[in-house]
C-alpha atoms as one frame of an Amber mdcrd trajectory, in Angstrom:
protein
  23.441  31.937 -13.615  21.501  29.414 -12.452  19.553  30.042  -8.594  21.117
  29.516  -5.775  19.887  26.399  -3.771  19.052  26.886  -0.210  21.528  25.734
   2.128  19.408  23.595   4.937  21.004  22.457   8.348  19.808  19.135   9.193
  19.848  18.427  12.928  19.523  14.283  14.201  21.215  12.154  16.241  21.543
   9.009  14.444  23.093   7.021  17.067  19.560   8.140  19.482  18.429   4.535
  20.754  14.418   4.663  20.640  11.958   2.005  21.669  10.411   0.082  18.842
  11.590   2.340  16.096  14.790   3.434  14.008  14.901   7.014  14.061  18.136
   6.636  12.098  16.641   4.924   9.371  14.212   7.672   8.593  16.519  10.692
   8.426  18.941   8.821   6.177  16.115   8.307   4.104  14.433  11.789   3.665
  17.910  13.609   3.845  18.902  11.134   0.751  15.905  12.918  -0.884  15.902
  15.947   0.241  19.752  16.576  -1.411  17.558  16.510  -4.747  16.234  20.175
  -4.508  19.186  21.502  -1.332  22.561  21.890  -0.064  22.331  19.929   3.004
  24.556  19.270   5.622  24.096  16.968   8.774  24.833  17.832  12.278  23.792
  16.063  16.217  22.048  18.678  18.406  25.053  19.246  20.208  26.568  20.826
  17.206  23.649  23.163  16.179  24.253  26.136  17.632  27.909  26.798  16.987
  27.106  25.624  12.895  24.093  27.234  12.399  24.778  30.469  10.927  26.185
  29.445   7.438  22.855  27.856   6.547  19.575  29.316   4.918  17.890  27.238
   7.680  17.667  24.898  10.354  15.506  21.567  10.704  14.888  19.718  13.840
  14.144  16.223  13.246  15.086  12.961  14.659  17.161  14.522  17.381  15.810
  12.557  20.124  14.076  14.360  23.853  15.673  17.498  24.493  15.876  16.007
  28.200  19.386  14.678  27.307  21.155  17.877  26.395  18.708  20.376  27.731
  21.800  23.352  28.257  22.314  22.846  24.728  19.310  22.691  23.071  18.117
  26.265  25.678  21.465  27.469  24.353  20.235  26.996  20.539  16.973  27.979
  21.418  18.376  31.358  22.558  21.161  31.796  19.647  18.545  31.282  16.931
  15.628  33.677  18.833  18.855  36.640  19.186  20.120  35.895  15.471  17.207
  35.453  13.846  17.412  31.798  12.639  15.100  30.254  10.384  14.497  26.929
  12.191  11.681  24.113  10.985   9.314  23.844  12.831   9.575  27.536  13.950
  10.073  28.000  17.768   6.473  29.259  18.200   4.790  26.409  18.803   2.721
  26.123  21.922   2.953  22.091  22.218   5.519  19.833  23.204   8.418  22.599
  21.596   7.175  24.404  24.919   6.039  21.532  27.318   3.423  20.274  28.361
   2.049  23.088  30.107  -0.393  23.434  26.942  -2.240  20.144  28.413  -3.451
  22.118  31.591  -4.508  24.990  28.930  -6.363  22.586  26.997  -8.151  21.119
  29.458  -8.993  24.099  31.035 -10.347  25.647  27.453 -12.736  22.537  27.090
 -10.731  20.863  24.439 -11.262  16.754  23.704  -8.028  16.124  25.890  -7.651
  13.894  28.269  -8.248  15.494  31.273  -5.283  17.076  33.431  -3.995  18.749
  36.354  -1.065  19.408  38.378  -1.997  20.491  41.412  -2.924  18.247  44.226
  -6.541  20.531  45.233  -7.019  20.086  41.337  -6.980  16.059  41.675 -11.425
  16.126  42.621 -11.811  17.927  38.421 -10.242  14.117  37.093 -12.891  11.718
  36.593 -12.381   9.267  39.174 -10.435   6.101  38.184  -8.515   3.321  39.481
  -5.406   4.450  38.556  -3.777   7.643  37.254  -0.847   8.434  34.890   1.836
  10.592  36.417   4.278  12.370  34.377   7.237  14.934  34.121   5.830  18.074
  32.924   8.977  18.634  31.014   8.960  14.291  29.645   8.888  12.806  26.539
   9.465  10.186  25.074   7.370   8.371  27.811  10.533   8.988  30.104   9.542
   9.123  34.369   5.939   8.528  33.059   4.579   6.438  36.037   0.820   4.715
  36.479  -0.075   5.300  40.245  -3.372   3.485  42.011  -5.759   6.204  43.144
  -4.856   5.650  46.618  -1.230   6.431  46.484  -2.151  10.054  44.352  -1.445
  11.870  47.745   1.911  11.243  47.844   2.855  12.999  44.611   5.469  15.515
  44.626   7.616  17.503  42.129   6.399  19.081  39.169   4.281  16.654  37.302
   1.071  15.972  35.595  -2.064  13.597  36.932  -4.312  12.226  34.637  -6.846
   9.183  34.701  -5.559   5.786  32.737  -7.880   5.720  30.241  -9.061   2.335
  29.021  -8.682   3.438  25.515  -9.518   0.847  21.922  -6.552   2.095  20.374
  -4.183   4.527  19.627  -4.302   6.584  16.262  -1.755   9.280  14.934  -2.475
  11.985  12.337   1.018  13.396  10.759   0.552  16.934   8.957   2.835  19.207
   6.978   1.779  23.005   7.676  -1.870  23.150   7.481  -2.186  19.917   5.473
  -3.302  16.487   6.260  -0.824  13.691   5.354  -1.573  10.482   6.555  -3.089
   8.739   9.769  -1.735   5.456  11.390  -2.911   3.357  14.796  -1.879   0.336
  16.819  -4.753  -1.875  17.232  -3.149  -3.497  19.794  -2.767  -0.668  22.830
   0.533  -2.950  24.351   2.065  -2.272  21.041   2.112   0.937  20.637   4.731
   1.068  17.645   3.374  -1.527  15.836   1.329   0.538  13.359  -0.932   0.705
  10.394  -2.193   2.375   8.055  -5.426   4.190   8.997  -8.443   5.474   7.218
  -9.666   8.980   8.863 -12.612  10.168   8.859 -14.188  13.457   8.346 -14.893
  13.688  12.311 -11.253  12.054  12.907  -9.753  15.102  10.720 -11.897  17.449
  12.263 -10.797  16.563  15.741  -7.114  16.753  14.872  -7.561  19.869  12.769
  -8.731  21.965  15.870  -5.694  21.192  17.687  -3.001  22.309  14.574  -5.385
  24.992  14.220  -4.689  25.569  17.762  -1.113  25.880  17.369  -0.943  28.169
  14.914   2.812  26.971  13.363   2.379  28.215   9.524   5.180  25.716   8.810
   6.283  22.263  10.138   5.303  19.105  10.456   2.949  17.752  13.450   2.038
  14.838  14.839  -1.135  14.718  16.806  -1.858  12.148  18.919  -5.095  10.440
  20.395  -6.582   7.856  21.520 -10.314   6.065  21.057 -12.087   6.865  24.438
 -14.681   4.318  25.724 -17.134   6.362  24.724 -16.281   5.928  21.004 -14.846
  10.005  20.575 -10.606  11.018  20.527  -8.853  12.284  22.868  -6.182  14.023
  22.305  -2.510  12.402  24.189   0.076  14.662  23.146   0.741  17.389  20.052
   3.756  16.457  19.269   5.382  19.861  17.443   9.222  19.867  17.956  10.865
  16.697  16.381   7.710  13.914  15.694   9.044  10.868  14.130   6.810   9.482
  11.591   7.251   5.878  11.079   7.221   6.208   7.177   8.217   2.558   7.232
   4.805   1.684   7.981   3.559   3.018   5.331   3.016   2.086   1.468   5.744
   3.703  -1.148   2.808   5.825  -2.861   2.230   7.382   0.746   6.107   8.233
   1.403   6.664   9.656  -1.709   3.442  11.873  -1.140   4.834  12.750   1.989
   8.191  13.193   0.470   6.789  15.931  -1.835   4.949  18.013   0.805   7.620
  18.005   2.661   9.968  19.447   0.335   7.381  21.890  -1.240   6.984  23.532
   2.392  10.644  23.392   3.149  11.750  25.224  -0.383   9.121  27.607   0.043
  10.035  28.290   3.995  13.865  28.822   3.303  12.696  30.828   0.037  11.729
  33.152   2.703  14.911  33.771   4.041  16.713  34.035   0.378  14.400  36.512
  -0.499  14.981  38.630   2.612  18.770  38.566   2.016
């Protein structure tokens, strides 16, 4: 008989609304490939936890910030964590998944991170600048992110991060699958920030990004890291995005999505191999 093909859950919201970018188009085109080697059904986020135990496993992609259904997505955190799930990326990660709590850690551990705190006594450590960003700890998607003038920091309150507005070149993007490097894209333009191209990394580019999926430790998943070019000519890093990164294939050449394509599928056969083998 021939093997059984594993049975993947594929969790999006296609109707998510997101700022410069179609988050729907990209799911319809990797699940249209990704039927080539699986079983795949789709489901929204608010759906995942009551369908996920028929499947072999569970992928989080373009299911937009867990801000807008926060019960439910705590609610699937805590049904696949008790059952056992096999969910891609794997709840371990450290990053956004968890936060960004792991922006205070970095910073503290002397990582190339823009620098950040979240305590008003903390505010002297920032390099001094003429205005700050201000941010949800628990934000994404750039939502209650605020850009204060240095006189007004005092009046923060709530649970939020502080960091200086860097005057940064660009912004630049490295996307991997597990351990591996797939591509790298930038706005030139910092007011554009989804208006992006394809980049050419360097060895120190990869090396800075490396550190930080080293960092997380994931074994499987995709990640996005983010950064931007300092004034001083290094990266710092903006945000690891671990949990659901979107990754703008449409910006990139054919040759470079079917690439990705490929890896993508060759970790997710060999991550819900796992659980067929276990059964």
């Amino acid at each position: 008989m021939p093997a059984a093909r594993p049975r993947l859950l594929y969790v999006t919201d296609l109707a998510y609304q997101a700022r410069g970018r179609r988050y729907c188009d990209e799911d319809v085109h990797l699940t249209s490939r990704l039927r080539e080697r699986f079983d795949l059904a789709l489901c929204h986020p608010l759906d995942a936890a009551a369908l996920m135990d028929g499947f072999d496993a569970v992928v989080v992609r373009n299911s937009g910030p867990v801000l807008g259904y926060q019960h439910a997505y705590d609610a699937f955190r805590a049904r696949a964590l008790a059952t056992g799930a096999r969910v891609y990326n794997p709840l371990t990660g450290k990053a956004d998944m968890a936060g960004k709590q792991y922006l205070l850690d970095l910073t503290a551990a002397g990582f190339p991170v823009i620098p950040t705190v979240d305590r008003a006594e903390d505010l002297p450590l920032l390099p001094p600048a003429e205005r700050y960003v201000v941010k949800p700890k628990l934000g994404a998607d750039s939502l209650g992110l605020r850009i204060v003038p240095a006189g007004r920091l005092g009046a923060l309150a709530g649970d939020v991060l502080v960091q200086p507005c860097v005057d940064f070149a660009y912004e630049v993007s490295f996307y991997f699958v597990d351990d591996d490097f797939q591509y790298a894209l930038y706005a030139p333009d910092p007011a554009r920030r989804w208006e992006l191209r394809p980049y050419r990394a360097t060895a120190a580019d990869l090396e800075f990004a490396r550190r930080f999926i080293d960092w997380n430790d994931l074994g499987y998943g995709i990640q996005r890291v983010d950064a931007c070019r300092a004034p001083h000519g290094g990266l710092l890093l903006v945000e690891l995005e671990d949990l659901n990164p979107y990754l703008s294939l449409d910006a990139l050449p054919e040759e470079a999505v079917d690439a990705f394509v490929a890896a993508f599928t060759a970790s997710l056969s060999r991550f819900a191999q796992e659980t067929l083998s276990t059964a």
